[in-house]
N, C-alpha and C positions, 0 to 999 in steps of 0.2 A: 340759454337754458342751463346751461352748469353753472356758470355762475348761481343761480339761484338756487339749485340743487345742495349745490357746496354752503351757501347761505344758508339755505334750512338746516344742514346738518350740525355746519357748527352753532345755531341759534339750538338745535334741539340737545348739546353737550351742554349746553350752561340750562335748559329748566330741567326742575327736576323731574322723575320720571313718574306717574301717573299709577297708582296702587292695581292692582290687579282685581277688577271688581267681584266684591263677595266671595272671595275663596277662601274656606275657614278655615283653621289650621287650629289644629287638635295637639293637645301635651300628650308626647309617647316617650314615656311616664312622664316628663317634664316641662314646663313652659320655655319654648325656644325665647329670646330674647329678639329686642330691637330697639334702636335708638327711638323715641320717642318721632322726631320729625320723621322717618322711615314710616310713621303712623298717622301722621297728620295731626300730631301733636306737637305741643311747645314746651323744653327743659326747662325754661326758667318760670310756666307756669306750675310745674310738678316739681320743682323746687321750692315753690311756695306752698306747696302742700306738703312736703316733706317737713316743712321748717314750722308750717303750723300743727302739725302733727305731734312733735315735742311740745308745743306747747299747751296742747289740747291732751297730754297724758296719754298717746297711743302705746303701745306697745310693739304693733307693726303694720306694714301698710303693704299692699300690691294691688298695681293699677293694669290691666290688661285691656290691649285697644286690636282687635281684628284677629282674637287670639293668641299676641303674641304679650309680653310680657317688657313692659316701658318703663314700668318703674318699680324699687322692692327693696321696702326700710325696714332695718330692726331698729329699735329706739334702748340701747343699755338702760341694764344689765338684761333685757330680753334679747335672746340670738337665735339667730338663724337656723332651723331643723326643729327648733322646740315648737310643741303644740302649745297652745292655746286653749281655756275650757271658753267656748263660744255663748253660754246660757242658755238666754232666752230662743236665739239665732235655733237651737235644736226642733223649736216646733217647725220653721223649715223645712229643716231636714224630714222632720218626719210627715209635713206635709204632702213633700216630694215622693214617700215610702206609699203614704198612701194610695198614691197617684196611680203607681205602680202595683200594687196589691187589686185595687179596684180594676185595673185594665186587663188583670190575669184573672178576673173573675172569683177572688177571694173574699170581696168584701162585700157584695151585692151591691144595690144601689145606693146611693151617700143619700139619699132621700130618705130611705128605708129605717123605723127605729132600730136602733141598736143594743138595748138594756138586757134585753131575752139573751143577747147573746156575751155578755158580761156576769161575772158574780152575781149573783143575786142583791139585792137593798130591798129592805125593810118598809123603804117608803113605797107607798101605792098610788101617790101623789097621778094621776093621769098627765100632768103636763110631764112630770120625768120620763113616765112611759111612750111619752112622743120624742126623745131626743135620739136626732138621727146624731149619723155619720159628719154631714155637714156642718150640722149647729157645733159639733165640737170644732172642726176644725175652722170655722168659722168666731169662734169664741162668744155662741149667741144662745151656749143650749140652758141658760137661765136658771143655772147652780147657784145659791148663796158660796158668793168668795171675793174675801177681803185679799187683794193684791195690784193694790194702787201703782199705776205708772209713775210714781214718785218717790220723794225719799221715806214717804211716810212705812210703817212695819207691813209686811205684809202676814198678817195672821193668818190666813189659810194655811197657806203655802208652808208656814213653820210647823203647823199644827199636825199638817199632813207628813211633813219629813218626822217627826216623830211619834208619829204612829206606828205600829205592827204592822197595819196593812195597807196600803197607800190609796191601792184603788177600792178595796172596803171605804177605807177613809173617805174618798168622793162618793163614791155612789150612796153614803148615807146623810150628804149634806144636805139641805132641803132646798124646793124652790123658790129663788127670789123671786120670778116672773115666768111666763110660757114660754119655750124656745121659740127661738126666731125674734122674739120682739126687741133686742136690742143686746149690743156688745159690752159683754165684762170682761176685762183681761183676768185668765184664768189659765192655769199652768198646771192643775185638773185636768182639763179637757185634753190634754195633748197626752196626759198620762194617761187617759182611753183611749184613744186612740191606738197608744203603742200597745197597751193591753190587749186589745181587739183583733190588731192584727197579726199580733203572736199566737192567738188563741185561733184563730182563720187560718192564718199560714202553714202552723205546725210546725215551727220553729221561731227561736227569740227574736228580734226584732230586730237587735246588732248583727245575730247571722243572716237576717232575711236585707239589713241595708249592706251586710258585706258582700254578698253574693249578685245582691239585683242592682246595685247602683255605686257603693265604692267600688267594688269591683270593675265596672264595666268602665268606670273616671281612672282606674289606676291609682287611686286611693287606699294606699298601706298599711298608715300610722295614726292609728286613733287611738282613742280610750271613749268608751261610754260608762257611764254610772248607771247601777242597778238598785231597785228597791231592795225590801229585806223578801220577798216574795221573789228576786231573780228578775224582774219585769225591768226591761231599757229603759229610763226615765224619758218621759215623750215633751216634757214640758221645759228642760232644760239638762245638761249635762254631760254634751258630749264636748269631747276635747278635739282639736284638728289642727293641723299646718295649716298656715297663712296660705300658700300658693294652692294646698285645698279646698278653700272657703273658696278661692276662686272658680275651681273647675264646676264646683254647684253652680255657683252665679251662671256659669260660661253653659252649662246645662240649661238651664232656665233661657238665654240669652236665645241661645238655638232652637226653643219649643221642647225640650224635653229630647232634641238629636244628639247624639255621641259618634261621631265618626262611622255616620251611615243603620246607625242603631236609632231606635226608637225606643230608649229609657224608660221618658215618664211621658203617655198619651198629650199630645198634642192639645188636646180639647182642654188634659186637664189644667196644662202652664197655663191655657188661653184665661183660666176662669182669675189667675195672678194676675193679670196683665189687664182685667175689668171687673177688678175688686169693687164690689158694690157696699161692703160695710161699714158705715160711719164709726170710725173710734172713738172721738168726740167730739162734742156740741160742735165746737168751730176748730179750723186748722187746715182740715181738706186731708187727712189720711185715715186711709182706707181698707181694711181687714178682709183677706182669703186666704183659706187652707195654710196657717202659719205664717205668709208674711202679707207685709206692711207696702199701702201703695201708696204713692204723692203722685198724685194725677196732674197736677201742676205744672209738675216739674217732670213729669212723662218716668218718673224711677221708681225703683220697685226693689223691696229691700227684705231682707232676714235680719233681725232686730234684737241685740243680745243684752243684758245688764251691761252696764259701763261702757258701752258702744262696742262692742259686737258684733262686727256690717258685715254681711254682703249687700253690696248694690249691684243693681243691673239697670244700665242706662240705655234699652236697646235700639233707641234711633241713633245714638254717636257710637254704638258700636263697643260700648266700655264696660266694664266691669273691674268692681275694686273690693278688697278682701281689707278689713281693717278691727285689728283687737287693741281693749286699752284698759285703764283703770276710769275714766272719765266720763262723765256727759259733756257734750259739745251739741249744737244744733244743725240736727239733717242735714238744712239748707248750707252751712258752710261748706261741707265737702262735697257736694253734690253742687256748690259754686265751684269750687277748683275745679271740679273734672270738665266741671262745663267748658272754664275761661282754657282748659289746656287742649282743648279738639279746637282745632283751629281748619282744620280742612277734612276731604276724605280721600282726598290727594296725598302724596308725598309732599313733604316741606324740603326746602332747602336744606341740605345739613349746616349745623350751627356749633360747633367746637365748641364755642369757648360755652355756650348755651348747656351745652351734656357736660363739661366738666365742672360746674355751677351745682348741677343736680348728682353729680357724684360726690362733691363736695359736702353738701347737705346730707347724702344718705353715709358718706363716712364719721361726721360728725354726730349725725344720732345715732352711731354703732359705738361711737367712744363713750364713756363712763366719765362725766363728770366728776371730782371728788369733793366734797364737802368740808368745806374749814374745820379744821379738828386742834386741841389743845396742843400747843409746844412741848409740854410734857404732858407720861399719868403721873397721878398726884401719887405721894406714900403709899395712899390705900391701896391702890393697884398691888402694891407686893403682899399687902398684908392677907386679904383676900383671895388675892389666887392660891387655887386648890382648894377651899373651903367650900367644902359643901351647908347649901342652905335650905334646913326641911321648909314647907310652906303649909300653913293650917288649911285645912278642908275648905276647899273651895268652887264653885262650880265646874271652872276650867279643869278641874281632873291633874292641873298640877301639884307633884310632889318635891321635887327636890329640881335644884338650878344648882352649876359648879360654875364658874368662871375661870377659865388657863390663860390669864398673861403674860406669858413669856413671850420666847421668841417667835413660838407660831401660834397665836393666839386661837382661843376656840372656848365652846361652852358644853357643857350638858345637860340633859332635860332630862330629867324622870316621870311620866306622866300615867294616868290612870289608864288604861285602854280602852275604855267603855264607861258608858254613862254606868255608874251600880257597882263596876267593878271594882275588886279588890286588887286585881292585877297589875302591874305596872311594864312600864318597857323605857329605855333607856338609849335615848340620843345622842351622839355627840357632832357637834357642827362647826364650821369656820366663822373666825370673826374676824371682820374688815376693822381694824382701828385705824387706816391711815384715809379716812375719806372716803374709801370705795368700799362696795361688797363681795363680802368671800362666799364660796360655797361651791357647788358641784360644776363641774365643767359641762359643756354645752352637749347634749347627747346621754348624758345620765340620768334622765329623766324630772319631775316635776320640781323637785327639793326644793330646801329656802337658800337665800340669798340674804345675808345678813351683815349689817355694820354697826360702829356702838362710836359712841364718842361722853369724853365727861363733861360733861356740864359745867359742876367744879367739884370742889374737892372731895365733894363725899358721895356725887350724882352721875350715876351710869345711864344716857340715853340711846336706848339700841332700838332699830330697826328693819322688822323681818320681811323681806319678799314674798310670794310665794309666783316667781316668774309666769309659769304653765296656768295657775288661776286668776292670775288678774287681780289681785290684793295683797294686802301689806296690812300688819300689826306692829305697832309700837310699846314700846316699854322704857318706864322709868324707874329705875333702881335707886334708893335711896339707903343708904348703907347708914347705920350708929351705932357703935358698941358691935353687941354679935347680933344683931336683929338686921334687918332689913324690909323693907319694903318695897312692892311691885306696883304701878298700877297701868293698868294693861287698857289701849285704847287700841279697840278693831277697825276692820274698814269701813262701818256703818259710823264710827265715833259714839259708840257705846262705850263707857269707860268704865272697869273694874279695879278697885284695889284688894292687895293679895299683903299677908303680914308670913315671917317666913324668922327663922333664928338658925343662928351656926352650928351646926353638932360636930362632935371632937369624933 
C-alpha cells in the first residue's frame, strides 16, 4: 500500500495541476498576469496571433482567459498606457449605459416610444412617432441614413458632424421604412440614445458611464468626444486603454457581474448573447443593444472602424481587447483564440513555448525603420528655416517651416476653425533616420512623425496620429521659392495645396 501511495504521489508531481473551477478573478485596478498554459492555453498559438497581428495593422492586442491576462502587445510606434479612440466599439459601451439607466428605472420600457422625450422634429411622420428605445439600440428604428459598413462615404454621418445640432440633425432625417422592419447601420441612433439618457438621468452621459460603470471596472483614463450642444457622442468617440476594452468585454463575460456587483441587469447582457437582428442578407451576424453576434462561432463582439474589438468568447472563457488601423476578417482572430484554448485545465509549462510569445510581443514593441537616403540633398540647407505661406485651402492650412538641422522638426500654422480667421501654431519632431519622432509615451494623443527624400527636390513625410488610429501623408515638392503639397488622408482622399517662400 505505500508503495502505491508513493506512486501516486510522485505520478501526481509530473501532471500538471487541474484549474480551480469557475473562480473568477477580478482586476483591482489591474489584470494579474499568467503564463498562458497556467490557462489552458498554448504560447506558440498566441504567438501566432501576435505575429498576425503586425501584419493585419493592429495597434494592440490583450487576450484575457479565466480573468487573468496571457497575452498583451503594443505593435510600434503605439505603446503601452496610450488610449486608443475605439469608434464604432462606443455604441457598446453605450449600449451597456443603457442597460444600466433602464434597470435604475430611468429610461422606462425599451419598448415604450421615445420622440416625446427628445427635442422636438418637425416630422409628424407616425412611423418616427413609434421609434422606441430598442429600435435605436437595435439599429432598426428606420431613419434615412447613408453609413455603409464599407469603404464607400458615409454621408450622414458627415453631414451630421457638421451640423450645429447633431441630434436636431437626426430627428429631422425622414423615414426610410417603419421601425422594427429591418437593420441600417446608423451612428444616429446611438447619438439618442446618449441624448435620452442624459436628458432621464440628469447628468452627461460621460458622468453617468464614470460613476455607474467605469467606475465600478476601475476605469480611470478616458477621453469622450462631445457634440457642439455638449452631448457624449453615443455612435462613436470614445477613446480607452487596451486592458480597458477588456474589463467591458470581462463585464459582458460574467452577465453584467463585477466582483459580486450587478452592473448591467443580467436579463439585459442575456438579450447580447441572443441577438436576433440580421445585419445582412447572408454571413450569420447579428445585431443587439450596440454589438455584434456570430452565432456560429458562439462570440459576441463591440465593432469599431478599422477593427476596434472587443470579443467575448464566453464558453472558452476568453476575452480579447484589440485596436488597429485595418480591416482583417472576424473569423481570423476569433480562429486564433479558438486554436490557443487547448484545455480548461492547466497545461504543462512550456519554456521555450512563453519565450516564443515574448519574443513576438517584443518585436512588435520595436520600431522598424524605413530605408532612408544616404544623404539630404543641397536643398535640405537651403530650405531649412524658410517659411512657406500656403493659398487658401480647405485644410485651413497656413504656413509649413521645415528645421533640419541637428534636431530636426517642423511648424504648422493652421486655421482654428472652419471660417476662422484665427490661426495657432505647432511645432513637432521629425524622424529623418527611418523612425518616428514625437511625444513620449504618457503625453497624450499627439502626432508621430517621419520624412524621408525621395530625391533631390521631394520631401515624403508621414503623420501618426498613434491614440486615433490614422495616418496622413504628404508630398513636398520644392522648385524655386514655390512648393507644393499634396495631402493624402486615411480614407485615400487626395489634395493638392500650392504654397511659396516669404522673406
Amino acid at each position: 500500500m505505500l508503495a502505491v501511495r508513493r506512486c501516486a504521489l510522485a505520478l501526481s508531481l509530473l501532471l500538471p495541476p487541474l484549474l480551480a473551477p469557475a473562480q473568477p478573478a477580478w482586476p483591482a485596478p489591474d489584470w494579474a498576469a499568467s503564463t498562458p498554459e497556467a490557462q489552458g492555453m498554448d504560447s506558440r498559438a498566441l504567438a501566432a496571433l501576435v505575429e498576425y497581428g503586425g501584419n493585419a495593422r493592429m495597434d494592440s492586442l490583450v487576450v484575457v482567459r479565466n480573468g487573468r491576462l496571457v497575452a498583451e502587445a503594443y505593435y510600434a510606434p503605439f505603446r503601452a498606457g496610450m488610449r486608443h479612440r475605439i469608434n464604432s466599439a462606443t455604441k457598446g459601451v453605450v449600449g451597456l449605459l443603457a442597460g444600466i439607466a433602464s434597470g435604475q428605472g430611468l429610461l422606462g420600457s425599451a419598448q415604450a416610444p421615445v420622440l416625446e422625450q427628445l427635442r422636438g422634429s418637425a416630422d409628424t411622420d407616425p412611423r418616427k412617432q413609434a421609434i422606441t428605445l430598442q429600435h435605436l439600440l437595435d439599429g432598426t428604428s428606420g431613419i434615412a441614413w447613408v453609413e455603409p459598413l464599407s469603404d464607400a462615404v458615409p454621408d450622414s454621418l458627415i453631414a451630421m458632424e457638421r451640423s450645429a445640432d447633431w441630434v436636431q440633425y437626426i430627428l429631422d432625417r425622414p423615414q426610410a421604412q417603419a421601425p422594427g422592419v429591418g437593420f441600417n447601420y446608423n451612428s444616429g441612433n446611438g447619438h439618442l440614445v446618449s441624448a435620452l439618457l442624459a436628458r432621464q438621468a440628469g447628468i452627461d452621459t460621460d458622468q453617468f458611464a464614470a460613476r455607474e460603470l467605469f467606475g465600478p471596472l476601475g476605469i480611470t483614463d478616458w477621453r469622450w468626444q462631445k457634440d457642439p450642444q455638449g452631448v457624449a457622442t453615443g455612435g462613436f468617440g470614445i477613446s480607452l486603454r487596451t486592458p480597458d476594452m477588456a474589463k467591458l468585454g470581462y463585464l459582458v463575460l460574467k452577465n453584467g457581474e463585477w466582483n459580486g456587483r450587478q452592473v448591467v441587469p443580467r436579463a439585459w447582457i442575456d438579450k447580447i448573447f441572443h441577438a436576433s437582428i440580421p445585419m445582412f442578407a447572408t454571413g450569420g451576424l447579428r445585431y443587439a443593444d450596440g454589438w455584434w453576434a456570430f452565432p456560429a462561432r458562439k462570440a459576441y463582439m463591440a465593432v469599431g472602424y478599422n477593427r476596434q474589438l472587443i470579443v467575448v468568447l464566453p464558453e472558452l472563457g476568453v476575452v480579447a481587447a484589440l485596436t488597429g488601423r485595418g480591416p482583417y476578417p472576424f473569423e481570423d482572430v476569433i480562429g486564433h483564440l479558438e486554436r490557443a484554448v487547448r484545455s480548461d485545465a492547466a497545461l504543462a509549462p512550456d519554456p521555450q513555448a512563453g519565450e516564443l510569445l515574448q519574443e513576438r510581443i517584443r518585436a512588435a514593441a520595436t520600431e522598424a525603420a524605413t530605408p532612408v537616403a544616404a544623404a539630404a540633398p543641397v536643398l535640405a540647407r537651403e530650405i531649412s528655416g524658410k517659411v512657406y505661406r500656403l493659398a487658401p485651402n480647405p485644410l485651413g492650412l497656413a504656413e509649413v517651416t521645415l528645421h533640419l538641422g541637428a534636431e530636426p522638426s517642423y511648424d504648422v500654422v493652421s486655421l482654428v476653425g472652419r471660417g476662422s480667421t484665427q490661426t495657432r501654431k505647432v511645432s513637432l519632431r521629425l524622424g529623418l533616420e527611418g523612425r518616428f519622432a514625437g511625444v513620449a509615451a504618457g503625453e497624450g494623443a499627439g502626432v508621430l512623425t517621419k520624412a524621408q527624400w525621395v530625391d533631390a527636390s521631394t520631401l515624403s513625410l508621414l503623420q501618426r496620429f498613434p491614440e486615433e488610429g490614422w495616418s496622413v501623408s504628404y508630398l513636398l515638392r520644392f522648385e524655386g521659392r514655390r512648393v507644393e503639397v499634396t495631402q493624402v488622408d486615411q480614407f485615400g482622399r487626395k489634395r493638392t495645396l500650392a504654397g511659396e517662400q516669404v522673406d
